[in-house]
Backbone bond lengths (Angstrom), bond angles and torsions (degrees), N, CA, C in turn:
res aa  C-N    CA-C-N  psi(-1)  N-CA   C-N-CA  omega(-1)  CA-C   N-CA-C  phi
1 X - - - 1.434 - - 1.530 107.88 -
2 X 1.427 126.39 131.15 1.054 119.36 153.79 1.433 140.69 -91.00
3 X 1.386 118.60 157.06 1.214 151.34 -140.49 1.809 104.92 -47.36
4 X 0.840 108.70 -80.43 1.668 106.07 145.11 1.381 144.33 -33.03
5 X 1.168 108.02 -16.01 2.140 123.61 166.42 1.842 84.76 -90.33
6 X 1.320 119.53 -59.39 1.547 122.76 -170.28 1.551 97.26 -33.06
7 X 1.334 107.91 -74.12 1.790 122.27 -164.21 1.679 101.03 -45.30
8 X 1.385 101.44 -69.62 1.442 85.54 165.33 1.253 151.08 -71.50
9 X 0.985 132.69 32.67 1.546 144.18 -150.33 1.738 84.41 -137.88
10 X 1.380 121.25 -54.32 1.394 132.12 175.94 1.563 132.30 -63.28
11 X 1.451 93.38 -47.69 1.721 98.79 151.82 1.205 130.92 -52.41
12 X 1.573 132.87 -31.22 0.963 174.72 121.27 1.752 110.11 -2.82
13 X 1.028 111.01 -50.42 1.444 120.97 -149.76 1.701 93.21 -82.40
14 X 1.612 87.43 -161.78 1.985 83.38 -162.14 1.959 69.03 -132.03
15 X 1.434 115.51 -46.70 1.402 101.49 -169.85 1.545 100.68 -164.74
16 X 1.519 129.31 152.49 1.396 121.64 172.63 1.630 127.02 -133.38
17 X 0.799 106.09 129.01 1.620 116.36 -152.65 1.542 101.99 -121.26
18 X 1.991 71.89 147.44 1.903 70.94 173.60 1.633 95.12 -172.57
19 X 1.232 91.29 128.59 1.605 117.48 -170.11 1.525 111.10 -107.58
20 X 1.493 109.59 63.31 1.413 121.58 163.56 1.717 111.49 -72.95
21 X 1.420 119.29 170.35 1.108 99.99 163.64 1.417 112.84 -136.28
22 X 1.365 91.47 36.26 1.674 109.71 168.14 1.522 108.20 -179.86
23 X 1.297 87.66 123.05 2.051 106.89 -171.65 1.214 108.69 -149.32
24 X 1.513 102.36 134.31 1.203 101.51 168.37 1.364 128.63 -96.98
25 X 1.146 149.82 -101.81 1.873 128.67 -173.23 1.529 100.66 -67.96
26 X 1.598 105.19 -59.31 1.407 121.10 173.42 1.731 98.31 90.00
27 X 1.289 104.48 84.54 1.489 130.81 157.52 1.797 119.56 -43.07
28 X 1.504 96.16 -39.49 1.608 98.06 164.46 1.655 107.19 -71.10
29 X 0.821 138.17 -78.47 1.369 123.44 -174.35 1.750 112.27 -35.31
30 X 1.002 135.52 -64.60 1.281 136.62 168.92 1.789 105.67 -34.06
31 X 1.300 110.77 -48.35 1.597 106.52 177.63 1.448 122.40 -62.48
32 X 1.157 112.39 -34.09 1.232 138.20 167.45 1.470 118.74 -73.40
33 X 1.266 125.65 -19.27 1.435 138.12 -161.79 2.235 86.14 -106.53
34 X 0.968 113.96 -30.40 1.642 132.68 -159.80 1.632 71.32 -87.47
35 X 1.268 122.62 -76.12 1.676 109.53 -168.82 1.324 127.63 -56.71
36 X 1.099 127.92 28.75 0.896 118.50 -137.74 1.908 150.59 -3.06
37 X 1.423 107.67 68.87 1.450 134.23 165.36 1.251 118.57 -116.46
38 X 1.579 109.71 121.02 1.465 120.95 167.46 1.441 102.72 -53.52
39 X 1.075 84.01 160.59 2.090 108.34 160.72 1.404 127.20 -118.26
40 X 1.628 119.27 133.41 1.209 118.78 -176.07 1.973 87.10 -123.29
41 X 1.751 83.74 107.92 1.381 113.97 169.12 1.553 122.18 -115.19
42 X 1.643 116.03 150.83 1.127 133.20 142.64 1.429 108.23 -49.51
43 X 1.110 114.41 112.29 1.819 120.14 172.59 1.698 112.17 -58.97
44 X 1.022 132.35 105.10 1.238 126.25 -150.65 1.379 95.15 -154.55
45 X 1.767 137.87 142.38 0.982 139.60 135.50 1.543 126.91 47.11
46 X 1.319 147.74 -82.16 1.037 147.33 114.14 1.737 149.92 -23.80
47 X 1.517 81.00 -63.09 1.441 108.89 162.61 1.938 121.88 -55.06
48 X 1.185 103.30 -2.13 1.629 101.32 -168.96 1.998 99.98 -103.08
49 X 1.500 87.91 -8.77 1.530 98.80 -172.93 1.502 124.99 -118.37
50 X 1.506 94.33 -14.95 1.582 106.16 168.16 1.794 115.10 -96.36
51 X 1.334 111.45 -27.94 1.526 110.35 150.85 1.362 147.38 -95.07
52 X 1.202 110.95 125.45 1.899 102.70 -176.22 0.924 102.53 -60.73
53 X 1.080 143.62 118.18 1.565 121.61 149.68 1.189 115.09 -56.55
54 X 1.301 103.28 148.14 2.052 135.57 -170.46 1.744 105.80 58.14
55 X 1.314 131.04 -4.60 1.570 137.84 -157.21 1.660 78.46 -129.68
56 X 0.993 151.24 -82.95 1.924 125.22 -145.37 1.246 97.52 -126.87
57 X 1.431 136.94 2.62 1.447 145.34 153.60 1.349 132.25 -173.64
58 X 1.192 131.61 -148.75 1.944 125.58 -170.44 1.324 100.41 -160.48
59 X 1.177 115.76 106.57 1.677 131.41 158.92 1.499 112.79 -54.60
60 X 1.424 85.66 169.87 1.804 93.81 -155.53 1.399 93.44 -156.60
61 X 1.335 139.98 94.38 1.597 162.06 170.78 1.173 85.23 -61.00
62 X 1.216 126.85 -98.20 2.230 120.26 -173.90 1.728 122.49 -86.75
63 X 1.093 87.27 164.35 1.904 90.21 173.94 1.506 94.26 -47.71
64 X 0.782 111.60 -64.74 1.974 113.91 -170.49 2.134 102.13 -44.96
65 X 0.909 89.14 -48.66 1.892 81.57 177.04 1.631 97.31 -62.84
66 X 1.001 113.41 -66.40 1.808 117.57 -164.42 1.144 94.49 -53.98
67 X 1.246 135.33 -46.84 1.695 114.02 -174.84 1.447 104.18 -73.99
68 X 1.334 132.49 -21.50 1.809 110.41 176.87 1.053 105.00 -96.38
69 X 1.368 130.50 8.35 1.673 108.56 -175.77 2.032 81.63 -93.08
70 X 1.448 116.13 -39.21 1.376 105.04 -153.49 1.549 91.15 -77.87
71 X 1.044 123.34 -7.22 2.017 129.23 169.94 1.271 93.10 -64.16
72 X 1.052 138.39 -57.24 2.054 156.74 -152.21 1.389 91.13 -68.94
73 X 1.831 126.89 -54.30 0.806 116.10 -162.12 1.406 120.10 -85.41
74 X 1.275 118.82 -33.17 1.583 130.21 159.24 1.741 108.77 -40.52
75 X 1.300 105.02 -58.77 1.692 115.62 -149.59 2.069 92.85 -80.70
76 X 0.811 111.93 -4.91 1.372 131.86 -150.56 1.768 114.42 -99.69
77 X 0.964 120.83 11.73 1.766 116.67 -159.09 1.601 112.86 -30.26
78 X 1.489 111.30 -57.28 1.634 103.04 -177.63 1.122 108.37 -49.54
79 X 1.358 123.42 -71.03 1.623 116.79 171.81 1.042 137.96 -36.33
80 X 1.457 143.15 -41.85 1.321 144.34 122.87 1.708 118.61 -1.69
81 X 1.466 99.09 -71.59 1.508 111.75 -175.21 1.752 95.62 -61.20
82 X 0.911 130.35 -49.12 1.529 137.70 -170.18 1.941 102.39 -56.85
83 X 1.046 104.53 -65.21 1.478 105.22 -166.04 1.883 91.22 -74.10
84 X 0.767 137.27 -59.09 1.431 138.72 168.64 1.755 115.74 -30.62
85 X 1.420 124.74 -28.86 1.043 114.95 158.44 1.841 115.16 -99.02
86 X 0.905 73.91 -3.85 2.038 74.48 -166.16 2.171 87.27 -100.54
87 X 1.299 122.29 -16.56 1.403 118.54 164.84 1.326 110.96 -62.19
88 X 1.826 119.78 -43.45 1.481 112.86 -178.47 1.392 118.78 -71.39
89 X 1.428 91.23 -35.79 1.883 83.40 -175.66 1.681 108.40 -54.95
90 X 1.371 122.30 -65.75 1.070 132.72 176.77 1.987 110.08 -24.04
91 X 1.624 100.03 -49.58 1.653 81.07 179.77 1.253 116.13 -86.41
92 X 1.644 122.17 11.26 1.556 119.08 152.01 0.973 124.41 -34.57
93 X 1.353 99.86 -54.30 1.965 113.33 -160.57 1.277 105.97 -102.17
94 X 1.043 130.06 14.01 1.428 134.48 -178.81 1.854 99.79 -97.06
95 X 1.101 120.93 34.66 1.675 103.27 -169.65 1.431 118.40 -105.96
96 X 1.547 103.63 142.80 1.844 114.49 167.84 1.643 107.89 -3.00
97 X 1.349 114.85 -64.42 1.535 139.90 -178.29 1.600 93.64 -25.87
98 X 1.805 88.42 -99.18 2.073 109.13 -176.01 1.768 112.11 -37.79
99 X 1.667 106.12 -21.91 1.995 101.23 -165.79 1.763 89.58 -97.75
100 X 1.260 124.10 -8.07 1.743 112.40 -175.78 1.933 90.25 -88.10
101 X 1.225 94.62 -54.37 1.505 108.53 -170.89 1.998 116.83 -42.35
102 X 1.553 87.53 -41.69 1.574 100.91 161.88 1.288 153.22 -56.77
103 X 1.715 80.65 -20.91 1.691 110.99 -170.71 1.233 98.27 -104.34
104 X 1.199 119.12 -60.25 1.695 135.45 165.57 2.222 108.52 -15.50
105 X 1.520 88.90 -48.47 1.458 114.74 -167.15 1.546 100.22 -69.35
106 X 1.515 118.55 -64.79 1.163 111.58 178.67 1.621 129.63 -76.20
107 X 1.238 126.17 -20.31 1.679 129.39 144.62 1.553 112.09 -62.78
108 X 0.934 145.03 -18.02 1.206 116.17 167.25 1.669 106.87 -107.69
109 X 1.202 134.49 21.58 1.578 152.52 126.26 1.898 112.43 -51.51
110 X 1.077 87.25 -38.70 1.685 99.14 -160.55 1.134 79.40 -88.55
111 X 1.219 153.24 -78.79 1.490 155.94 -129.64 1.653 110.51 -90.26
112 X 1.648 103.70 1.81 1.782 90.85 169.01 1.717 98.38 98.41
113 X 1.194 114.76 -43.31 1.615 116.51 -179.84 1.458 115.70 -43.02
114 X 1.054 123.54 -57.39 1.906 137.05 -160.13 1.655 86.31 -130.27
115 X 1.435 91.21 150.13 1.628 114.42 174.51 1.406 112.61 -110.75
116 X 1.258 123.46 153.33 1.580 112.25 -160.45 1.254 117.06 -72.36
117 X 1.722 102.14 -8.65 2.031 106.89 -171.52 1.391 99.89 -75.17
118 X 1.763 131.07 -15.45 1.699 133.57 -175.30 1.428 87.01 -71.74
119 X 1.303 127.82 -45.97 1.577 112.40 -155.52 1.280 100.68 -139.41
120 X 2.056 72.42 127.64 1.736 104.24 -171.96 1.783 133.60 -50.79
121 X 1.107 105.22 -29.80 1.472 116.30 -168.68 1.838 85.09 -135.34
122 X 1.502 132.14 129.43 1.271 121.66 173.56 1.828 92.30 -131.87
123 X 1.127 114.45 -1.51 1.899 91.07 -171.49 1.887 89.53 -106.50
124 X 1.097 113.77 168.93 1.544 107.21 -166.52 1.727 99.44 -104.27
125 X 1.202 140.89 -8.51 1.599 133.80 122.11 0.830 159.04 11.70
126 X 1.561 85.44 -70.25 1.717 132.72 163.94 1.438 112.62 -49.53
127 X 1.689 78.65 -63.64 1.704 99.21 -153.79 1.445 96.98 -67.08
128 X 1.388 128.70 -18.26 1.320 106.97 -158.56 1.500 109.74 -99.48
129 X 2.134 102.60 -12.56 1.635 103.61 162.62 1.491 107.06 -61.51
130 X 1.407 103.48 -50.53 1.742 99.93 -153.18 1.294 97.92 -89.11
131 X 1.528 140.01 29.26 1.830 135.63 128.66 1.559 96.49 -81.30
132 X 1.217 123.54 -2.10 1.802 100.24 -171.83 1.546 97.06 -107.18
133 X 1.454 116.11 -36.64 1.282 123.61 -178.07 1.422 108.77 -63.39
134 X 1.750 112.17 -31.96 1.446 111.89 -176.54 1.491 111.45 -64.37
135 X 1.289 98.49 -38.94 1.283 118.46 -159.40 1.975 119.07 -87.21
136 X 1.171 96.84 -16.64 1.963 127.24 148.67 1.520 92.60 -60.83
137 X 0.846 126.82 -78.62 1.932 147.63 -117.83 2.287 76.07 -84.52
138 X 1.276 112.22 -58.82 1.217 108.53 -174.47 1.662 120.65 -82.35
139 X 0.993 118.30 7.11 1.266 121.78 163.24 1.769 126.62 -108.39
140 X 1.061 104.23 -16.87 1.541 126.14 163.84 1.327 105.17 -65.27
């Protein structure tokens, strides 16, 4: 499919889920998070860091969670509309740009260049609470 059927097919959607039980960042959710559509995920690996929980989608520990959160989200319109706009903002700040710049930050920490007091958040952990906390703190 191309890139443009994707966008629209996603704009489109009500919500997109995916119950792997091992993922890593998972670029589909982020694509989906860019269209604005939450995700109803298995919290998994990646997935625990590319979704807010209750803010850009709703995890799902068993089939029985994943089927009521994606029930919640169907039966649900405000909520839908809620995590669906608060999904796009989130993949604002998520860009190529801020994740080179990040890396950039902590190799030249490592390499003697920059000292860790220049840069604010240096373990990637961190960084990925305090983009979620930022990203709480600015949607509130």
């Amino acid at each position: 499919m191309d890139e443009q059927t994707k966008k629209v097919l996603l704009s489109r959607s009500w919500l997109a889920a995916t119950a792997s039980a091992a993922e890593g960042w998972s670029s589909a959710t982020l694509e989906a998070a860019a269209s604005g559509t939450p995700t109803v995920a298995h919290p998994v690996g990646g997935l625990r860091e590319s979704i807010v929980d209750g803010q850009t989608g709703l995890p799902g520990e068993t089939l029985n969670d994943l089927v009521a959160a994606t029930q919640r989200l169907v039966d649900d319109e405000p909520l839908r509309t809620r995590l669906s706009v608060q999904a796009r903002a989130r993949a604002e700040v998520l860009s190529w740009e801020r994740s080179a710049r990040g890396t950039l930050e902590v190799l030249q920490v490592a390499a003697g260049q920059r000292t860790a007091a220049t840069t604010a958040v240096l373990d990637p952990r961190d960084r990925v609470e305090a983009s979620k906390q930022s990203f709480t703190d600015q949607s509130q």
